[in-house]
C-alpha positions in Angstrom: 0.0 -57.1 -31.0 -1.8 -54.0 -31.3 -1.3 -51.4 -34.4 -0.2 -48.3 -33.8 -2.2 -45.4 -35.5 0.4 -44.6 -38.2 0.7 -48.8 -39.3 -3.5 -48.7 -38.8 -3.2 -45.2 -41.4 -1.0 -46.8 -43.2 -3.0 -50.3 -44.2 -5.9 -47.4 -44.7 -4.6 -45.2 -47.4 -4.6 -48.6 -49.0 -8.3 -49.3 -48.9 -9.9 -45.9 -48.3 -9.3 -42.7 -50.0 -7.5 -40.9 -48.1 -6.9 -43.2 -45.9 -10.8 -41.8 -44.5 -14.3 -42.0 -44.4 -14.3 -38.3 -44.3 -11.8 -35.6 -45.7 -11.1 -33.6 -42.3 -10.2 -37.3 -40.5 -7.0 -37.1 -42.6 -5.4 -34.4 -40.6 -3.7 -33.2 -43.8 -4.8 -29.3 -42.9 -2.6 -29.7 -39.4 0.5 -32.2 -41.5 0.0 -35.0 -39.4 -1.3 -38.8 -39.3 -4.3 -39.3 -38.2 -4.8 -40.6 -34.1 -7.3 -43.8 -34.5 -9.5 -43.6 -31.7 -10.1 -46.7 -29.5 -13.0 -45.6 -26.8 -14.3 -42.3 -25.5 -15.8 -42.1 -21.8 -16.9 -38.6 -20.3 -14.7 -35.4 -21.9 -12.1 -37.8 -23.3 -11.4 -40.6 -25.9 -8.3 -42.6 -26.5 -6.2 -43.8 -29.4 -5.1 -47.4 -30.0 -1.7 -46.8 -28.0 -3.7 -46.0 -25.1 -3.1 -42.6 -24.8 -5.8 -39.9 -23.3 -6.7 -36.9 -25.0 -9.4 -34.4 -23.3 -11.5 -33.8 -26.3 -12.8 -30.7 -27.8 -14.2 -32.5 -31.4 -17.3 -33.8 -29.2 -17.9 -36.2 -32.6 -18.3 -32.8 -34.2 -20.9 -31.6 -31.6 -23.7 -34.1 -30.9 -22.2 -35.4 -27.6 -23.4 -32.6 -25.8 -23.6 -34.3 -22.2 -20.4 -36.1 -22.6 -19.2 -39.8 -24.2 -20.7 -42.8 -23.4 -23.3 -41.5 -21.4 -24.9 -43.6 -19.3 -28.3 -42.6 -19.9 -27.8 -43.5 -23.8 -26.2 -46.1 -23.6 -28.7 -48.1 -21.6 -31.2 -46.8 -23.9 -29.4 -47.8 -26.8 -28.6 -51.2 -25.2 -32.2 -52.0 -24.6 -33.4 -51.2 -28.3 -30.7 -53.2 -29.6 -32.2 -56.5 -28.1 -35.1 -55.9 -29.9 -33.4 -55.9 -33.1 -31.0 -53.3 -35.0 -33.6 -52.3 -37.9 -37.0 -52.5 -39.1 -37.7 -51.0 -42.6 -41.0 -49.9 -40.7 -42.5 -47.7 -38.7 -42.2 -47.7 -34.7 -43.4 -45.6 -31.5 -40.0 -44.3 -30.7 -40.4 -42.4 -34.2 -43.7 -40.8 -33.1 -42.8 -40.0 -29.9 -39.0 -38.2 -30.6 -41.2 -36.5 -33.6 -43.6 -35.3 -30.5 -40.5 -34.1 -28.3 -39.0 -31.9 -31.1 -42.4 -30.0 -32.0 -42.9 -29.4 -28.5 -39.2 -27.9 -28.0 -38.7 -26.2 -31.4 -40.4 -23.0 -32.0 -42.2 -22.9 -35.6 -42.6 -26.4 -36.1 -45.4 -28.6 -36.7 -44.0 -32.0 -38.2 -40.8 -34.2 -38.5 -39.2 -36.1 -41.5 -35.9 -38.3 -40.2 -33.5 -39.0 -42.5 -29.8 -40.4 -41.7 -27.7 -37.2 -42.0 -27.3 -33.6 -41.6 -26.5 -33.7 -45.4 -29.5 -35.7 -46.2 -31.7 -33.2 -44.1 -30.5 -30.1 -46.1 -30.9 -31.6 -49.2 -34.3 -33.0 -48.6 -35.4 -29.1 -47.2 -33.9 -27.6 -50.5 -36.4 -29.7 -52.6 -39.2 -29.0 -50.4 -38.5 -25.6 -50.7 -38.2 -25.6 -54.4 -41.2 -28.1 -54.6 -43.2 -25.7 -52.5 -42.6 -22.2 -53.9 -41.8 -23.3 -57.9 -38.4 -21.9 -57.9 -35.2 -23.1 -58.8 -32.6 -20.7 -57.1 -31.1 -20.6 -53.8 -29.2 -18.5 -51.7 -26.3 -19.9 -49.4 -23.8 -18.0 -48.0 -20.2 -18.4 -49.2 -18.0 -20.7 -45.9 -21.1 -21.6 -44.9 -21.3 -25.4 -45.3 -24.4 -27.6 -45.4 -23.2 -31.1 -46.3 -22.1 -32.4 -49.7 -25.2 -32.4 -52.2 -24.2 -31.0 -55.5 -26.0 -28.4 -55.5 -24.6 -26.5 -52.0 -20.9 -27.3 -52.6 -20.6 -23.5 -53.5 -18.3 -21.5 -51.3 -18.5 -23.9 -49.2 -16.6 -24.2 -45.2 -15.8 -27.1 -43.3 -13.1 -29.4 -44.4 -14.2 -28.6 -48.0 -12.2 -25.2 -47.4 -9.4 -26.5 -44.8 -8.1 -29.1 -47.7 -8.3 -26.1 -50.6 -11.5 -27.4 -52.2 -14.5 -24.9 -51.8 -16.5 -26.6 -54.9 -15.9 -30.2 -55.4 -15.1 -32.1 -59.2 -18.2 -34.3 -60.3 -20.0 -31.5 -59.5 -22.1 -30.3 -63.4 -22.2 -26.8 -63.9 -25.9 -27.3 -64.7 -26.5 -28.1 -61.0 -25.1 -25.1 -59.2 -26.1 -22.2 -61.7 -29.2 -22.3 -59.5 -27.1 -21.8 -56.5 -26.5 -18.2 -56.0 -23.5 -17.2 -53.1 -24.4 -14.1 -50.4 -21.9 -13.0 -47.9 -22.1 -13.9 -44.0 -23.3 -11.1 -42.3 -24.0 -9.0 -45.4 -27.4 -8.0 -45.9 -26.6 -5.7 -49.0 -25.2 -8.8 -50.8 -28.9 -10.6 -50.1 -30.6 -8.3 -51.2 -29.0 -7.7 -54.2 -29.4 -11.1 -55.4 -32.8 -10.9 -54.5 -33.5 -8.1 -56.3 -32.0 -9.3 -59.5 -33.7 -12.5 -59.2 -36.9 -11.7 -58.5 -40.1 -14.7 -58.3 -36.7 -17.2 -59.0 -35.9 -17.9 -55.5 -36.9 -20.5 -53.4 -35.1 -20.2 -50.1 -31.8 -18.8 -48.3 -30.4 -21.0 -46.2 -28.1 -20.0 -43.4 -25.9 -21.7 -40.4 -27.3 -19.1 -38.0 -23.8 -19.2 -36.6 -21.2 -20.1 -39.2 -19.5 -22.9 -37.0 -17.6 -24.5 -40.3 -15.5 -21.4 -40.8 -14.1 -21.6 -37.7 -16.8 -19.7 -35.4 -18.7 -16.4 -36.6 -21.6 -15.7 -34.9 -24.6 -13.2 -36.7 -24.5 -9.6 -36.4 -27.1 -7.9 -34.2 -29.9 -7.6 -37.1 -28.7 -9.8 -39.8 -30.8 -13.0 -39.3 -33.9 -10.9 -38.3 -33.1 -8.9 -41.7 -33.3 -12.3 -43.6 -36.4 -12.7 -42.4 -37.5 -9.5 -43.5 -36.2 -9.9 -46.8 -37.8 -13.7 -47.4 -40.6 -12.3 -46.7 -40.6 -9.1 -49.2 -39.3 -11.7 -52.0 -41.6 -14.8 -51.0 -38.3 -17.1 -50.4 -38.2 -19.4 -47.4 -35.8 -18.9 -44.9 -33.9 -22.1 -43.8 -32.3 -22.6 -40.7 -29.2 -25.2 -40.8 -29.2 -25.9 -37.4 -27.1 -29.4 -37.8 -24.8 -27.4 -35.3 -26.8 -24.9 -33.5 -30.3 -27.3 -32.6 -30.0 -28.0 -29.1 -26.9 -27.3 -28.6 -27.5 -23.7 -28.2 -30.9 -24.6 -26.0 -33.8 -26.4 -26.4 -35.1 -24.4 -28.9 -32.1 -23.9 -31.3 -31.4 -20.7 -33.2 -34.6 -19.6 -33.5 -35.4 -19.5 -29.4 -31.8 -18.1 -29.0 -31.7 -15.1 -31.5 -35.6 -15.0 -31.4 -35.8 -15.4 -34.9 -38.4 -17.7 -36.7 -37.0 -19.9 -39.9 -39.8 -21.8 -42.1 -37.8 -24.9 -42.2 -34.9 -26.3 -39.7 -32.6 -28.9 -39.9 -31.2 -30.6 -37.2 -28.3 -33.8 -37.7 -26.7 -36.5 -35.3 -27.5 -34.1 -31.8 -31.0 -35.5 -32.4 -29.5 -39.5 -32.5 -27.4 -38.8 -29.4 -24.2 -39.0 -31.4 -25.6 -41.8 -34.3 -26.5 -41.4 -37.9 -29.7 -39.2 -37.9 -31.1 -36.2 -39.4 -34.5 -34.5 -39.8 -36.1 -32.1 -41.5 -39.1 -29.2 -40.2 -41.5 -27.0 -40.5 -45.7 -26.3 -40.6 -47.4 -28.5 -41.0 -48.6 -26.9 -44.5 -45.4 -27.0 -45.5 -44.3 -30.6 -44.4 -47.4 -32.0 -46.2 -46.3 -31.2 -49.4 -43.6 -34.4 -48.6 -44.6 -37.9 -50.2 -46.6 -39.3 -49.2 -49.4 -36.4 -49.1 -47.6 -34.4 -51.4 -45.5 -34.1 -54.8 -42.5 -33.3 -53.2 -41.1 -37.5 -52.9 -38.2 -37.8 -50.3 -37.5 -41.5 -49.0 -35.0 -43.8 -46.6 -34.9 -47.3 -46.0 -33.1 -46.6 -42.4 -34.8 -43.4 -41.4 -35.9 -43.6 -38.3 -33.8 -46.3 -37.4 -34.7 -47.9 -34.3 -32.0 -47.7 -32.4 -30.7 -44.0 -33.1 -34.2 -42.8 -31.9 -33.7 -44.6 -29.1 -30.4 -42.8 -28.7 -31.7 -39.6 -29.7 -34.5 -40.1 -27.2 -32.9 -40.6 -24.1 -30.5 -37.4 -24.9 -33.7 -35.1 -25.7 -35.4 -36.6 -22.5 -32.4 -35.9 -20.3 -31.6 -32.1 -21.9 -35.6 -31.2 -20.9 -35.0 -32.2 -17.9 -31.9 -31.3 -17.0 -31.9 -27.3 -18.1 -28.4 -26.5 -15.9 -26.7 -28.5 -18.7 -26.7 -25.2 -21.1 -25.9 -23.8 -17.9 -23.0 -25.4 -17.1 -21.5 -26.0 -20.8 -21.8 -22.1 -21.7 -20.0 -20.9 -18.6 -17.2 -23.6 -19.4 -17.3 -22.0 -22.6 -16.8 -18.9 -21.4 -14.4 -19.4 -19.2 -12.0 -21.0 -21.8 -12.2 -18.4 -24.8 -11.5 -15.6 -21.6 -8.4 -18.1 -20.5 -7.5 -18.4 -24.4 -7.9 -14.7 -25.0 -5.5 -14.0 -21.7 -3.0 -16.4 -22.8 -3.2 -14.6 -26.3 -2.5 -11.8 -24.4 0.2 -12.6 -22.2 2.0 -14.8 -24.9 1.7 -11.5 -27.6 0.2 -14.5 -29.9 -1.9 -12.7 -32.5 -5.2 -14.9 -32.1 -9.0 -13.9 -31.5 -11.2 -16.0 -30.2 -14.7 -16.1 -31.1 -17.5 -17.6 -28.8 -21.6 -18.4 -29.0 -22.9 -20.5 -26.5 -21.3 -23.9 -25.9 -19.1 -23.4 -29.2 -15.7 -21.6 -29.7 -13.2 -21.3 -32.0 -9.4 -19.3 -32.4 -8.4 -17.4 -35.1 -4.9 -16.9 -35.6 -5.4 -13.2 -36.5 -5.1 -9.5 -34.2 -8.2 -8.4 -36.0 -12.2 -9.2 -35.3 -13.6 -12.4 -37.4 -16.8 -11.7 -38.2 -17.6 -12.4 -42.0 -16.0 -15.1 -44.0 -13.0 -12.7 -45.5 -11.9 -11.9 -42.0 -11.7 -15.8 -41.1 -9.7 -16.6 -44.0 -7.1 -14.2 -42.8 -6.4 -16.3 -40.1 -2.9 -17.9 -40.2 -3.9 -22.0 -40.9 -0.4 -22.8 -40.6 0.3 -21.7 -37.1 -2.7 -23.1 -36.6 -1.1 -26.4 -37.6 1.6 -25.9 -35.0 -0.6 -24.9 -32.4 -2.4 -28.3 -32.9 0.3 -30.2 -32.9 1.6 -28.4 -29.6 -1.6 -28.6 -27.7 -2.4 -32.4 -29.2 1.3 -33.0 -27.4 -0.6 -31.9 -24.8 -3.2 -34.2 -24.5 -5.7 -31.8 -25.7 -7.6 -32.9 -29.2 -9.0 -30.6 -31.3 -10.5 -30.6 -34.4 -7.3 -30.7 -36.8 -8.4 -28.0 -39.3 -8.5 -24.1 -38.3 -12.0 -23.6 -39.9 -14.0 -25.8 -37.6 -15.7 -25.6 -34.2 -14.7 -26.4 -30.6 -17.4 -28.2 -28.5 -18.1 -28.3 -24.9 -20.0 -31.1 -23.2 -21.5 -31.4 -19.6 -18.9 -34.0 -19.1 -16.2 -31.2 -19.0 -15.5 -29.3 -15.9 -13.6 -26.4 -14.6 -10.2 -28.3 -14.1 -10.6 -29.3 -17.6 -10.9 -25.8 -18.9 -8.1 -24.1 -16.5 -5.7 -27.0 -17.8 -6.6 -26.7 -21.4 -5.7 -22.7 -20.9 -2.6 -23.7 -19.5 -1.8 -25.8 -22.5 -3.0 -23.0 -24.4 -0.5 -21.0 -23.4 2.5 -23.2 -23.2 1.6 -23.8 -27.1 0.7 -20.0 -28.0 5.1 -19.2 -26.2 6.0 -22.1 -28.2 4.5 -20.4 -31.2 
């Protein structure tokens, strides 16, 4: 007989922390047990009971044209029958290297690594290797994985379970971490100012999608660019979120603003474990093995994952109406959610860029970090609950993203609004 997902979290808090591989899986920021997922087709996945949930959590953004896609699938069903990993280098490495240069604005070479995490960290030393500084600049809710060394104010689950900085973490190793405000050029500049010729890089989410959604002022990112380049700090783009998901050319094509290095995580690996790392060419060469900078991993570039990733660049360039399609759907829902809001008297704003979307439970505009954590997290909790009733999954912590994918259509959206506002009454 089957397990049910609470006797499958059960015999797991037994073995794994938590019961998880990953703190936000836990659902402890909504009070619930965990759903344990069984299979995902199209714009829905489905637990162990059977049941069907229309899914927003998109694995936390990289499947952008929908689950089980077809088009990966086959590609990733091919690779596999020529074995599952190498240790060594192969054409599909070359040619999804080739793909990205030619999409991404302000990039001239590729490193893959396995994570988003991995990327970020790897870009942090190259920035440190290349300049001769030690400090950075990160902005506080902003999340860029879990190095040591950017778990510092950070978003993501890491806020939604009360942790912003994380034990194990020496003091030593963050001192060089200095923490800017969203949004807040002053606070930059300030830190700039009184760390002069000390810092590396700033690095950004160029919209801070792990606080919920918050989306950059008119000015701000073009102003960070402007200010890297008065101090001599490089400006990196965490795109982990944003890079094509936004468009083909990330962030930078979207806002029109040019980063020295980008990151990019699992969108890239069509929903596998995959990161990379960009930027000029001058800069990428000071990466072992042409330069001092050393940076390594057994399974980068992973055979299969770049077939993965492949097939989903391959289809996006060629199929443009995607970004089309997924932003009107987006649209479309955060004006059905803000209607509902309205009709219901519900107290939520809902912030939208692009494809991603996210409600606060708050009357007032969320635009820096302050202003999202004024957001109620524990009618959030109930509104989770409510809309998971539903058959609508979310992600189960306030301060994270909702994705659409080209899998998702109009009767989707018009029936998540109606959820939406059967759970905002119930409220």
């Amino acid at each position: 007989m089957k397990k049910t997902s609470q006797e499958l979290f059960d015999a797991a808090v037994k073995v794994l922390p938590g019961g998880v591989n990953s703190p936000v899986r836990a659902f402890r920021a909504v009070n619930l047990a965990p759903r344990f997922i069984q299979r995902a087709d199209g714009a829905h996945i489905y637990d162990v009971e059977g049941n069907e949930y229309l899914d927003y959590v998109c694995s936390w953004g990289p499947m952008i044209l929908g689950h089980n896609h077809p088009v990966i699938r086959e590609a990733v069903e091919r690779a596999v029958v020529d074995g599952l990993s190498f240790g060594a280098p192969t054409a599909r490495e070359v040619e999804i290297a080739q793909r990205m240069v030619e999409l991404v604005p302000n990039i001239e070479m590729v490193r893959m690594v396995n994570s988003g995490t991995e990327a970020v960290m790897s870009a942090i030393r190259l920035a440190r290797g290349a300049t001769g500084r030690d400090k950075i600049i990160k902005f506080e809710g902003c999340y860029h994985g879990h190095s040591d060394c950017l778990l510092v104010g950070a978003g993501s689950s890491a806020l939604a379970g009360g942790h912003p900085t994380s034990a194990g973490v020496p003091q030593d190793v963050v001192r060089h971490t200095l923490t800017a405000q969203f949004n807040d050029l002053a606070s930059v500049e300030t830190l700039l100012q009184a760390n002069e010729n000390q810092v590396a890089c700033v690095i950004v989410e160029p919209v801070a999608a792990n606080m919920g959604v918050v989306g950059p002022k008119p000015g701000f990112l073009a102003g960070l660019r402007t200010l890297c380049d008065q101090y001599g700090a490089l400006l990196i783009f965490d795109e982990v979120i944003t890079g094509f998901r936004l468009g083909l050319g990330g962030a930078q094509a979207y806002f029109g603003v040019k980063a020295d290095i980008v990151t990019f995580g699992k969108i890239i690996g069509g929903g596998m474990p995959v990161g990379a790392y960009c930027a000029s060419r001058a800069l990428m060469e000071e990466v072992a093995p042409c330069g001092p900078v050393y940076q390594a991993g057994t399974l980068s570039g992973n055979p299969v994952a770049m077939a993965a990733g492949l097939a989903q660049l391959r289809y996006l360039k060629e199929h443009p109406e995607v970004y089309t399609h997924i932003d009107a759907l987006a649209t479309r829902l955060a004006e059905g959610m803000r209607k509902a809001a309205a009709e219901t008297g519900a107290p939520v704003t809902v912030n939208q860029i692009g494809s991603l979307l996210a409600p606060f439970f708050t009357p007032d505009a969320v635009s820096t970090f302050v202003d999202a954590k004024g957001s109620d997290v524990g009618k959030y909790a109930r509104y989770f609950a409510n809309m998971l009733e539903q058959g609508i999954y979310l992600a189960p912590a306030q301060f994270e993203a909702m994705f659409l994918s080209n899998a998702h259509t109009k009767e989707d959206v018009d029936r998540t609004i109606e959820a939406v506002r059967a759970s905002l009454a119930a409220l």
